[in-house]
N, C-alpha and C positions, 0 to 999 in steps of 0.2 A: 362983314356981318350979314348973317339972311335976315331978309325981313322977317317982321314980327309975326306974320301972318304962314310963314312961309313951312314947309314940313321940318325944316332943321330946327326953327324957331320953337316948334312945339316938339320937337326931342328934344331940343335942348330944356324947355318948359318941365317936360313930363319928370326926364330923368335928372333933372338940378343941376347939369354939366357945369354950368356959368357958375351958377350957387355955390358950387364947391369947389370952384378954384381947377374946374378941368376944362379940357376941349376934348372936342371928337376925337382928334388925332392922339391923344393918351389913351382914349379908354378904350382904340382900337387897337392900341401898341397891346396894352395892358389886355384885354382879354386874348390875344393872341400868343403872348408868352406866357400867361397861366394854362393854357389847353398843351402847350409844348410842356411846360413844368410838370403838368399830371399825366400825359397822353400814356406816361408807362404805365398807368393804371388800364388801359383798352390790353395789354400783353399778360399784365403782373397777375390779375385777378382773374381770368380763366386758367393761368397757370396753378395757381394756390385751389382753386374751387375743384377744376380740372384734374388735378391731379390725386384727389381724394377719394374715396369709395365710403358710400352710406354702409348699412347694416347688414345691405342684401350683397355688397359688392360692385354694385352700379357704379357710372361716375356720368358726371355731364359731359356735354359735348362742348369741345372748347372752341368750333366754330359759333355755335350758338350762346354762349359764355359771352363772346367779343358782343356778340351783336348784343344782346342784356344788356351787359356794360356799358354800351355806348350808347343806349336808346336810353336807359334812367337817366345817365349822367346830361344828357342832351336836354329833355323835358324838366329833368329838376331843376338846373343849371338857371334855363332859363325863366321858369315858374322864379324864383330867388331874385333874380334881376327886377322881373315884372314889379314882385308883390312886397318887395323891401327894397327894393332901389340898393342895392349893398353888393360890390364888386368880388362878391363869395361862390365860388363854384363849386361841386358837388358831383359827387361819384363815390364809388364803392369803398368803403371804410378798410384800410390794412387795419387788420390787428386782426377787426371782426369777422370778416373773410376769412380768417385763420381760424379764430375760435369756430367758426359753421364748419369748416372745414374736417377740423381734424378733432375736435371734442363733440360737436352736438351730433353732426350728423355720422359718425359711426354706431351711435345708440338709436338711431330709427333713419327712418329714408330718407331720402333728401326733399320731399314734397312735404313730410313733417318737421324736418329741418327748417326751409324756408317759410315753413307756415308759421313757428315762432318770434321769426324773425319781424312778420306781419303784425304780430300782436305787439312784439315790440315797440314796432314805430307805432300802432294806434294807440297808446298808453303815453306814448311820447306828444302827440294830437293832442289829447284830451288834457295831458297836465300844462300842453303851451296855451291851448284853449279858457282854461280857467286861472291862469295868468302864475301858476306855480310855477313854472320852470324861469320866467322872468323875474321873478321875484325872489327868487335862488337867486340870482344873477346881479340882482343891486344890490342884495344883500352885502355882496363881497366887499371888502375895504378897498381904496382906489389905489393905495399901493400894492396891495394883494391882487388887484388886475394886471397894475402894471408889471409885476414880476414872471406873472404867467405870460404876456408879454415876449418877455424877454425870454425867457424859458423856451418858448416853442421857436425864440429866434434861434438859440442854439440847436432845439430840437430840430430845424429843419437844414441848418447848418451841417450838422452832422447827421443827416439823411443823402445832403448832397456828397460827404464824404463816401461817407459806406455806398452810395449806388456807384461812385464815380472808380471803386477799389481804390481809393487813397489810403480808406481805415478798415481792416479787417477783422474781426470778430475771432478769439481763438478760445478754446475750452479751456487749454493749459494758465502761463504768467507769461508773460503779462498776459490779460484778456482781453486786449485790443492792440495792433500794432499798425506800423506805418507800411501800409502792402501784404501783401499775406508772407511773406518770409523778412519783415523789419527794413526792407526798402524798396525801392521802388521799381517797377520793372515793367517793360511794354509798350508800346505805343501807346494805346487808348490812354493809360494813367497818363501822359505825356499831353496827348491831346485836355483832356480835364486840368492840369497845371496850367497851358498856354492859355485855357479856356476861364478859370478864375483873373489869373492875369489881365487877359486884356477885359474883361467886365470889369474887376477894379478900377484899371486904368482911367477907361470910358466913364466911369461911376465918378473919378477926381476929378475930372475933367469938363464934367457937366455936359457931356454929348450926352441929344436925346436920343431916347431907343436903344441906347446900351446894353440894356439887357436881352432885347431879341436881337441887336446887332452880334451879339459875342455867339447867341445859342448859334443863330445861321451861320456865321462864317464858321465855328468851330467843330459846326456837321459836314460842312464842305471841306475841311481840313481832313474830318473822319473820313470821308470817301473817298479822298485821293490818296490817306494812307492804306484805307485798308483796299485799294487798289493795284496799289503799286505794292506791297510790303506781302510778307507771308502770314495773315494775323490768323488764329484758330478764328472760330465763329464766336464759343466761349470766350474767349477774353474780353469783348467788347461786351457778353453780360446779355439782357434780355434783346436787346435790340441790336441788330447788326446794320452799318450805312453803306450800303448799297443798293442800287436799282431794284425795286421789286421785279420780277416777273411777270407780275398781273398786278396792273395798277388799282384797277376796278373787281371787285366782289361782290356777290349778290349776298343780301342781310338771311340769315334766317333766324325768324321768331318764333321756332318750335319752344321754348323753354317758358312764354309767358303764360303765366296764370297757371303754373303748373305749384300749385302750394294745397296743402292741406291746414285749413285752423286749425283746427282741434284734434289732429291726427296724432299727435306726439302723446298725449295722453294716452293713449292704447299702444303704447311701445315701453314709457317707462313710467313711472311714480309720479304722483299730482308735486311733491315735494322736488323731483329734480326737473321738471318742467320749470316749474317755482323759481328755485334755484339759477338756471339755466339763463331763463328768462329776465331774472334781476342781474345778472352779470355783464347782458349785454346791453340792458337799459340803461345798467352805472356807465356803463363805457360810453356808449352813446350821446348820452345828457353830458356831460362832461367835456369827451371831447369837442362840439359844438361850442358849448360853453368858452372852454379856453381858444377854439380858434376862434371864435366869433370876434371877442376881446382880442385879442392879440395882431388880428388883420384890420380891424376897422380900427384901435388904436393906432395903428402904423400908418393907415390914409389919415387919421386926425378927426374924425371924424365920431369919437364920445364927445359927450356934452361934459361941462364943468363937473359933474357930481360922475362923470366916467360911464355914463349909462350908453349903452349902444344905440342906433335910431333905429325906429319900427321894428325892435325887440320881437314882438308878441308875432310877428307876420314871418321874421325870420324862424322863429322857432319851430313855429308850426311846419312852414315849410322843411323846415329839415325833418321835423317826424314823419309832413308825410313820404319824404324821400326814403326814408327807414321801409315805411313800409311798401312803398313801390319797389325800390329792391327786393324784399322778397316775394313779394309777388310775381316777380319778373326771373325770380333765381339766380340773381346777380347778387346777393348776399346786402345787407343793408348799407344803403348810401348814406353818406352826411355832408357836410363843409370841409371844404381841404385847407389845411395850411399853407399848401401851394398857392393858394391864391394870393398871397405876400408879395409872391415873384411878381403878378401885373400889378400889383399893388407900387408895390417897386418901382414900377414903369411909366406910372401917372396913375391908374384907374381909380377912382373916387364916386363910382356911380351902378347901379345896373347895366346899363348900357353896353359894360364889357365883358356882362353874362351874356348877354348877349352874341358875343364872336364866339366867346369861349362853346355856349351850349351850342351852336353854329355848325361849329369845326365839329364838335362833337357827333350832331348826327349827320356830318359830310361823310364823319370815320364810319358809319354805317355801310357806305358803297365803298369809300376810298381806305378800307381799315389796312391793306398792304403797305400805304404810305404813312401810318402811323409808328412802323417799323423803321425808318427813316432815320431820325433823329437817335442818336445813340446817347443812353445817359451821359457819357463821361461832355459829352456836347452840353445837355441841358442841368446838370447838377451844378454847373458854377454857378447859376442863376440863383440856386437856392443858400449855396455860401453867402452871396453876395446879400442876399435879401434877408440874412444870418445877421452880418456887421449893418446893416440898418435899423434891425428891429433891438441890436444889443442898445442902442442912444437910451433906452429908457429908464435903464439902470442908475442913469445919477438925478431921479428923479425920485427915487428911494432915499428915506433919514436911515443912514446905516449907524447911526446914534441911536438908535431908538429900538433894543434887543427886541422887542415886543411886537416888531414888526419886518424886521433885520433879518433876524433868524427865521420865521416862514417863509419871508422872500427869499434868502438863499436856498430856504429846502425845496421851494418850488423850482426854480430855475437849476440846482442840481438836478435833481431825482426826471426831471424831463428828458434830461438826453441820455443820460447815463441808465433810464432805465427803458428808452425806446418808446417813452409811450405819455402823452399829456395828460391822458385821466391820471396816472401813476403821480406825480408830479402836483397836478391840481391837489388828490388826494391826501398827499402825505403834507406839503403847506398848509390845506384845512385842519389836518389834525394839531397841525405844530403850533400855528394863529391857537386854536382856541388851549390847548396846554400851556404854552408862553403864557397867555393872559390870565387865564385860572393861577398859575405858578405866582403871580406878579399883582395877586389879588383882588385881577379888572374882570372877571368873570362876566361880570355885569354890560361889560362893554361889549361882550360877544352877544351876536341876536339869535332869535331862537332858530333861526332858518340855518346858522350858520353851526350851531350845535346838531342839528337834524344830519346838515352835511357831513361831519364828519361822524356821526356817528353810523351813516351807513356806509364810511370809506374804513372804517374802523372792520365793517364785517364785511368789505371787499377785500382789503389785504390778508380778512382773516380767512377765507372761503372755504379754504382746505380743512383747517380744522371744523369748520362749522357742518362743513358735509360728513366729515367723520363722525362729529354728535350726532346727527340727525339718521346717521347708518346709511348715506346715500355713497355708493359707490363711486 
């Protein structure tokens, strides 16, 4: 034990290590397997941003992409630790990166693109600031948490699938199968099989570090296959395991500060700024929302009434990462789900944003070795972190249709439709129908009637733009 006086004694002091049932030696495990769970975010999101063209035809630079990515996720990661003690890391939002991507910014430039995206997160500020976004947030029933819960367990479950090519995606019937031609084939899937396997194993077993033990042994497995073996570069997917070339790269931050506020206004209509603007908001609020609950549910760490600790700090925090992302061009940051994986691994504190945002702006000079690790390596980590977060479910009265039936819509509609606001959205609408239907109207609060009524003109958006004659 350090003395009381001693610098461990007051980390351990600041960040509640002892308090919450952790030691250093978890929350270092644990931030270091969530930076491997998310690191394909430093590849994925200059690829998606990258690979797009605004209105003139521009596209960004995907070296300076990397560097964005890694400089926000670094700074917010660790601002998150500091300022809620909460083992949540942060980096550029999939989904959203898509929408900047391939909907906003082909109707005006990418400096009005990302100046949206800015306001977005300062809207997200001001509603964590006046304490609305939290208050969405207790609103929700605690079995309504615990479902979203479980939901993003499967959601992230089947993210590890789909990165690792276990589960492919097809247009025709079925519309998901096992391998992209209904079985399985290749080395890399191969390596991901052995690589679920022994996390399980390790997971029954009560070995610690399981979960970064399986990621490293099953990247060193990747590089002596794809060594020895004839593998394309494609099959192994974003990231290839083998030796970089150049270990070290110099960062460049040509892309920061390159946003326009109010630029988007002089390209298209005040109504699909409007528009534009509330689509990425809903998404945003939301998915925080349901990671938030869903990670700090799985460390244990709601109070009796389910409420997450230092809510309002976390919140905030994540708006301002919204809007750091775009001001940086890295498209808007938020809370990863990944973070479940160190979660998984012991972490129960900030202290493991700490490695995590760490590693992160390490990947600023060292972004070559963040190509390293191949998903089919790191995706079992999120299987695994899948069958943990599923225990919550028999904590649900599946007696009680009134509550039964939103939670299965939540925890369906999450995977099956690739997306936890989708999921969040469609349980809020089903909660408060079930209970109007069942004559308990009165049971729903007005916060939670609010919510779904603007998930009601999320789902509906197409048609509303069509009303409003917005292209």
């Amino acid at each position: 034990m350090p003395s009381r006086s001693g610098p461990l004694a007051r980390l351990d002091t600041f960040f509640q290590i002892s308090e919450r049932g952790s030691s250093l030696a978890r929350e270092l495990r644990g931030g270091l397997v969530t930076f491997f769970a998310m690191a394909y975010i430093l590849v994925l999101n200059p690829i998606i941003l990258g690979g797009a063209e605004d209105i003139n035809g521009d596209q960004l630079s995907f070296p300076q992409l990397v560097t964005a990515t890694a400089l926000v996720a670094a700074i917010m990661t660790v601002l998150m630790g500091i300022t809620a003690n909460l083992p949540l890391a942060l980096a550029a939002g999939l989904g959203i990166n898509a929408m900047v991507a391939y909907q906003i910014a082909p109707q005006m430039t990418w400096h009005d693109a990302m100046g949206l995206v800015v306001i977005e997160g300062l809207i997200l500020c001001v509603l964590s600031a006046t304490g609305l976004r939290e208050a969405v947030m207790n609103a929700i029933p605690m079995p309504l948490k615990i479902a979203i819960g479980v939901g993003i367990g499967m959601f992230i479950a089947l993210i590890g699938l789909v990165d690792a090519g276990f589960t492919v995606g097809h247009e025709g019937s079925p519309p998901i199968t096992l391998g992209a031609t209904g079985e399985l084939t290749g080395w890399p899937v191969l390596v991901f099989c052995l690589g679920v396997l022994l996390t399980l194993a390790l997971l029954a077993r009560g070995v610690k570090g399981a979960i970064l033990l399986s990621i490293v042994a099953m990247t060193v497995l990747a590089m002596v296959i794809n060594a020895i073996a004839d593998i394309p570069d494609e099959a192994w997917g974003l990231t290839v395991p083998e030796a970089p070339e150049d270990v070290v790269a110099s960062p460049d931050f040509g892309l920061l500060g390159n946003f326009s506020l109010l630029g988007a206004f002089d390209e298209v209509s005040t109504v699909t700024v409007v528009l534009l603007v509330f689509t990425l908001f809903l998404t945003d609020f939301f998915d925080t929302m349901g990671t938030a609950v869903g990670v700090t549910s799985e460390a244990g760490l709601l109070d009796k009434q389910g409420r997450v600790p230092r809510l309002g700090r976390l919140l905030f925090t994540d708006g301002l990462a919204a809007a750091a992302g775009g001001a940086a061009s890295a498209s808007s940051n938020t809370s990863y789900v990944e973070s479940a994986a160190g979660v998984g691994e012991g972490a129960r504190t900030g202290l493991a944003n700490m490695v995590t945002g760490g590693l992160f702006a390490l990947a600023l000079f060292f972004a070559p070795l963040a190509a390293v690790v191949p998903s089919q390596a790191a995706a079992p980590a999120l299987v695994a972190v899948g069958f943990l977060m599923m225990a919550g479910v028999g904590r649900i009265d599946w007696s009680d249709y009134s509550i039964a039936i939103p939670a299965f819509v939540t925890i369906a509609v999450m995977p099956f439709t690739f997306s936890i606001t989708n999921g969040i959205g469609a349980g809020f609408i089903a909660f408060v129908v079930i209970r109007s239907v069942l004559g308990r109207a009165r049971e729903v609060s007005g916060l939670m009637w609010v919510a779904a009524a603007l998930f009601v003109v999320y789902f509906a958006i197409n048609p509303v733009e069509q009303l409003l004659g917005v292209s």
